[in-house]
N, C-alpha and C positions, 0 to 999 in steps of 0.2 A: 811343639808342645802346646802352644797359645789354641792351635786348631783341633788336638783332639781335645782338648777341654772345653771350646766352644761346642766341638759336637759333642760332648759325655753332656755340657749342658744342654744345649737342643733333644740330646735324643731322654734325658729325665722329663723334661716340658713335656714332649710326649708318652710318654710313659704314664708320667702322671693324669695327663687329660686322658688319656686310653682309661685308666683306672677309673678316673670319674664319670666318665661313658658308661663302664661293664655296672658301675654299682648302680652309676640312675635308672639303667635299664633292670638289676634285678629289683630294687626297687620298685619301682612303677609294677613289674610283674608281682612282687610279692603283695604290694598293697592292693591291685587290683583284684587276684586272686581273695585274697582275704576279706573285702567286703563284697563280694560276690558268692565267698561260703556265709560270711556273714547273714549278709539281707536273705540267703536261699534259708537259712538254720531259722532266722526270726522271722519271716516273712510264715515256713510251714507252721511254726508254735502259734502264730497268731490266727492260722486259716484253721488248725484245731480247735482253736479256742470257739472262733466262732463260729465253727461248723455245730459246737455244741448247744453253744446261744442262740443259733437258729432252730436247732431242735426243741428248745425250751418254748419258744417263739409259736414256732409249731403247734406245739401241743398246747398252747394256751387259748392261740384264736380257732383251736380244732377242737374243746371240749366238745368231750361226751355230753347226750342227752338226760338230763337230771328227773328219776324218777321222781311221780306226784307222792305225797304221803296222805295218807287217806284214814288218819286216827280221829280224826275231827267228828264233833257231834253229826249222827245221822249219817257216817260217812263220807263227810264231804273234805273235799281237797284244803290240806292244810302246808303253804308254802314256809315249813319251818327249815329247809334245809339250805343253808349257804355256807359252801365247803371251804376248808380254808384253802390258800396259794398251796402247792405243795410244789420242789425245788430238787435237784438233788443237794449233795453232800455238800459242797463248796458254791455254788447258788444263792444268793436269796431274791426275793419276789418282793418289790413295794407295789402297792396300790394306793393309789390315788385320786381321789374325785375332782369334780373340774376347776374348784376353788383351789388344789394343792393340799386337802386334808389326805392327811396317813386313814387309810382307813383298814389296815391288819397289822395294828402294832402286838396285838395277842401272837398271833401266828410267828413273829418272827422272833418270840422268846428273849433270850440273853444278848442276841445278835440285835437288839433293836438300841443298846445303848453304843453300837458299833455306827448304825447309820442315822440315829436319828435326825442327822441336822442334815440332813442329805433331802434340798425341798426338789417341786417339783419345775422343772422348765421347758417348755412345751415346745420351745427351739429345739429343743433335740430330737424332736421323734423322727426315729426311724434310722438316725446317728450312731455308727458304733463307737465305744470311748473305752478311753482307758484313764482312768480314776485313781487319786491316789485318796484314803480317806483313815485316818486314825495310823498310818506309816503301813497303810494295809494297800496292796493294789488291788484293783477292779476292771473287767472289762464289762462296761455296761452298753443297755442299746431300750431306749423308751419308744412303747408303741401304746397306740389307741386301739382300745376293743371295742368292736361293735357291739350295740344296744342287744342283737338279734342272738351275744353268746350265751350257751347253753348254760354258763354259770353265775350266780348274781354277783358274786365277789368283784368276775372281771366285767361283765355287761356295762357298756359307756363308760368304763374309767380306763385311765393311763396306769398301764403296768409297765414300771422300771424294774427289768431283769440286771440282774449284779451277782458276776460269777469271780469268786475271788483265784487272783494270776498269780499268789507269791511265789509258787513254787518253778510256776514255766519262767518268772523275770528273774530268777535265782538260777535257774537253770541256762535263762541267755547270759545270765552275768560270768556265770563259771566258763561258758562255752566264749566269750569275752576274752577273761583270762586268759584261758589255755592259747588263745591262737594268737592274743601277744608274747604271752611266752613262747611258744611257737613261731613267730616274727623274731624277735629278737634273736634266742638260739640262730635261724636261719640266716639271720640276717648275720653275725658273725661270722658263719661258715660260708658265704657271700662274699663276705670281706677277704678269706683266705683264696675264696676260689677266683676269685676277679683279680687278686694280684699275681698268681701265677697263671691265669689266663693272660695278663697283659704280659706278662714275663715272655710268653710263649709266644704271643702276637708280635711282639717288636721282635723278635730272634731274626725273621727273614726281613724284617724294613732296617733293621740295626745292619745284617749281612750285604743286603742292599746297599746302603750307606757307604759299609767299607767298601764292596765291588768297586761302586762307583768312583768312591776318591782314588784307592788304587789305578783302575783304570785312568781317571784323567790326570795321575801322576805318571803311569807308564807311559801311557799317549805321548805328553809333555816330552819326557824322556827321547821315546824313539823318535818323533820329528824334532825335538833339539839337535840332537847328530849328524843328519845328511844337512838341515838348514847350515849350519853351523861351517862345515865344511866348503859346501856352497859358495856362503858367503867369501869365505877365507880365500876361496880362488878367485872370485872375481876379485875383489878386493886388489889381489895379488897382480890378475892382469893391467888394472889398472892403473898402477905404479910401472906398466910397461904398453904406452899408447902406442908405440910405432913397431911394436911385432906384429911380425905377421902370426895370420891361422895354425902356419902349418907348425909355427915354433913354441905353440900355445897347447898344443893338442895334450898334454899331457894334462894340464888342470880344465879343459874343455871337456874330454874323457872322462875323467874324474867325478867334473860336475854333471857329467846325464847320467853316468850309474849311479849318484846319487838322486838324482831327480827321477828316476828310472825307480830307484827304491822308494821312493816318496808315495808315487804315482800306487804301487804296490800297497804302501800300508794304507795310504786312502781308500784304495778297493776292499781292502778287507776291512776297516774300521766300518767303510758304511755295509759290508755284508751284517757284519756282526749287529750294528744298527738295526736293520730291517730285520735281524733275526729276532731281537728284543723287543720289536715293536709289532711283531707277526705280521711284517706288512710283507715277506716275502713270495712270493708267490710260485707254485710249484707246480708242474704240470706231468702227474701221474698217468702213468700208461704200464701196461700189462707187458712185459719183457721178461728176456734171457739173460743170462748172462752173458753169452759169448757176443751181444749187441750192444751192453754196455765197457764191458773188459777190456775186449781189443784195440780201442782208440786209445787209451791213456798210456798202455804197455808198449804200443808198437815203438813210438818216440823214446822211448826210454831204454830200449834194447840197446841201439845206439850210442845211447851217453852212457849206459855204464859201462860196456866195450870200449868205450874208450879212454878211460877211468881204471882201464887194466882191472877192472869187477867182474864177480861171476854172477850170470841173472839169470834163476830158472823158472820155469814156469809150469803150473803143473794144474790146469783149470778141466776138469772132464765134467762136471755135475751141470745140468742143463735144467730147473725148475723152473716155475713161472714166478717173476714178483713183480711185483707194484709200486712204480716208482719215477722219479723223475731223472732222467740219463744223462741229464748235464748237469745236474748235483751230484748225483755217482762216481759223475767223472772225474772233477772236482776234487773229490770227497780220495781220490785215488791217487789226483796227482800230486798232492798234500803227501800221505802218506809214502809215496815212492819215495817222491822229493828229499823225503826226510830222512829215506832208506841208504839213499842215493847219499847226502850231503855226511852221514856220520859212520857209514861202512868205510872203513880205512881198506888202500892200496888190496888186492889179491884177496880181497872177501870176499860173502854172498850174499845175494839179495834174492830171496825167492818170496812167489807170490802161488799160493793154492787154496784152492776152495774144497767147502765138506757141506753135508748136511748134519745138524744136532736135532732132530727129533724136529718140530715145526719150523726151523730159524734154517738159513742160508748162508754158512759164514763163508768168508773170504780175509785169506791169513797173509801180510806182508812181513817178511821176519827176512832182519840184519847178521850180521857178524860185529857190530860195531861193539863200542865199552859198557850197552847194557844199560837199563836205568834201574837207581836203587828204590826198594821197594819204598820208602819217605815220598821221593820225586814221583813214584808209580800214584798216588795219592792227587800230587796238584797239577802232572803235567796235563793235563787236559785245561788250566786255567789259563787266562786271559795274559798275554806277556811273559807268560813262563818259563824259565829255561836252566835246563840243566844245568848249566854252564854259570854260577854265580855270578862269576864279573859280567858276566851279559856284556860280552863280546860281539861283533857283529859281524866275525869275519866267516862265518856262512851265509851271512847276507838275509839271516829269517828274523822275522820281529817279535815271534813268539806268539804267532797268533793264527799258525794255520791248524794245529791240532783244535782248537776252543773254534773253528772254524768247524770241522770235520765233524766234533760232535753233535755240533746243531744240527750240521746235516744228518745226520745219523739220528736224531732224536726228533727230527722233524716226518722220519720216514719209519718210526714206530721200532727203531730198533737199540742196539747197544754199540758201546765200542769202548776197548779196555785192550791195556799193554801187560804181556805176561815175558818172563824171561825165555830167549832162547838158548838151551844150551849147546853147548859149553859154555858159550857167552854171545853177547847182543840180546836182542828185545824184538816181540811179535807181538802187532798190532792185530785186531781180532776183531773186525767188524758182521754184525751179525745183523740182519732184516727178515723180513717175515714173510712165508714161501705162501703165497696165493693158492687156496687148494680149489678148483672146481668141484661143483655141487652138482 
């Protein structure tokens, strides 16, 4: 008890820091995101603004040529005409002479008791600004006109252009708003999505978790049994120094088919190892069946004739596949073995092959007591066995089917137990038939 609670706590730790992971990452996305529409949203409002102010700009150091007026006695040229600023709608135009005198307070009407205190600073030419003046915003930008313009208004004085922004900074302010609100809402639906993302993410390190303890509680398990016995013989003989070998042979026996079994679950814990760590190495070639088949079957004719068992065989399909023939083999004598160790007295054990459409199967089926469809579920797992008391009087550790599937799943294919009837169980391994092109 004390250990699944230390792991329910371990595996919360994690869960939890998984969690704070998923959020600081949408986080950092959502704020990053958002002041990147942001500055894109206020950045174009402001390159309108002054693309307008430039136009203003424009057309002020561009005046037209001011015709002469010629009302004067004798016709002679009379320069009465000095036209005022003109702006558009949201615009206005100060001028100023080089002292800082207002010099078209007429011109700016109602609007002049808006900016009157608005002086002149000669730091700024040429500076675009934004202004706040009476709770009103501004974006302004002060140039010097040359002597040589066509209008006297603006000729040698500083014209400060001032085009009033309430409506675009009212407009950044809403578009503000909205993508906090926007933010927020998401950022909620962030919160629900990141916790069952991490729900989903610990599912296979949580499965992993339990694999593993499982595993180095069965482990434990199966080398506690043969060590144990082991011991108990020597032990035994030891309490008798002056027997001889030959009066001994019975716990001598004993102790090498256990050490015999040792030797056994070592070899497959570290397959199964190298399976988990893909460090095994496979060496694929282009083959028939009748090159990988015949090895594993011929030995076994023998032992189940002898076993008073019927074994038939019935392989005619000849395809080409891709594969490694000492895993195949392997992968076969697993499966016989097992055909072999659970067919009771006067049964049968047949082994035949088909084609299903692209796949190569190859079918082992017993007479034996069948497994029920629950067990059909985990027998392919690690230490698994029919047989609840986990028994060892067939001598398996429960580890050569979770052996088989690797190999099977290492060579792109499937394998799965169906019933045979009447009764017993067919193994059903399928691989994938190489077509030349």
């Amino acid at each position: 008890m004390k250990l699944k609670s230390k792991q329910s706590t371990i595996t919360r730790r994690q869960q939890f820091r998984l969690f704070l992971s998923i959020m600081a990452a949408f986080a950092v996305l959502f704020l990053t995101l958002g002041l990147i529409v942001f500055n894109s949203f206020e950045s174009s409002t402001y390159k309108s603004i002054d693309k307008d102010i430039h136009t203003q700009v424009t057309s002020i150091q561009n005046q037209p040529t001011i015709k002469p007026d010629f009302h004067g006695p004798n016709n002679h040229f009379v320069d009465n005409k000095k036209p005022d600023p003109k702006a558009p709608f949201q615009a206005s135009i100060l001028v100023f002479n080089n002292k800082g005198k207002l010099l078209n307070k007429s011109s700016l009407g109602n609007r002049y008791s808006v900016l009157k205190n608005i002086n002149l600073n000669k730091k700024n030419i040429n500076n675009k600004q934004t202004i706040i003046v009476n709770n009103m915003n501004f974006r302004s930008v002060l140039i010097k006109v040359s002597k040589n313009n066509n209008n006297p208004m603006y000729a040698g004085h500083y014209v400060l252009i001032m085009q009033n922004i309430d409506n675009q900074m009212q407009s950044i302010k809403n578009f503000e708003e909205i993508l906090l609100i926007s933010f927020f809402i998401f950022w909620i639906i962030a919160l629900v999505v990141a916790y069952f993302l991490t729900k989903i993410s610990m599912l296979p390190i949580i499965k992993s978790w339990k694999q593993q303890t499982e595993f180095v509680n069965d482990a434990a398990h199966e080398l506690r049994t043969p060590l144990t016995i082991i011991q108990g013989k020597l032990e035994y003989m030891l309490t008798k120094p002056n027997q001889k070998i030959i009066d001994e042979a019975e716990p001598i026996s004993v102790s090498l088919d256990e050490v015999s079994r040792l030797n056994s679950l070592t070899n497959n814990l570290l397959d199964l190892a190298r399976f988990d760590q893909a460090t095994t190495k496979l060496n694929f070639e282009l083959t028939k069946p009748e090159y990988f088949l015949k090895d594993p079957i011929v030995p076994f004719k023998d032992i189940i004739n002898s076993q008073s068992k019927v074994f038939q065989i019935n392989i005619d399909q000849n395809p080409t596949l891709n594969l490694d023939r000492n895993k195949i083999k392997q992968l076969l004598i697993i499966l016989l073995d097992n055909a072999t160790k659970y067919t009771p007295k006067n049964g049968t054990i047949k082994i035949y092959d088909q084609i299903e459409g692209s796949k190569y199967q190859f079918v082992i089926s017993d007479t034996g007591m069948g497994i029920s469809d629950a067990d059909k579920k985990k027998i392919f797992g690690r230490f698994y066995r029919v047989d609840k008391s986990r028994n060892t009087n067939s001598g398996g550790h429960g580890l050569g089917l979770a052996i088989a599937k690797q190999i099977v799943a290492n060579h792109n294919g499937s394998i799965f137990v169906r019933d045979n009837l009447p009764h017993g169980s067919e193994f059903v391994v399928e691989l994938p038939i190489k077509h030349n092109h």
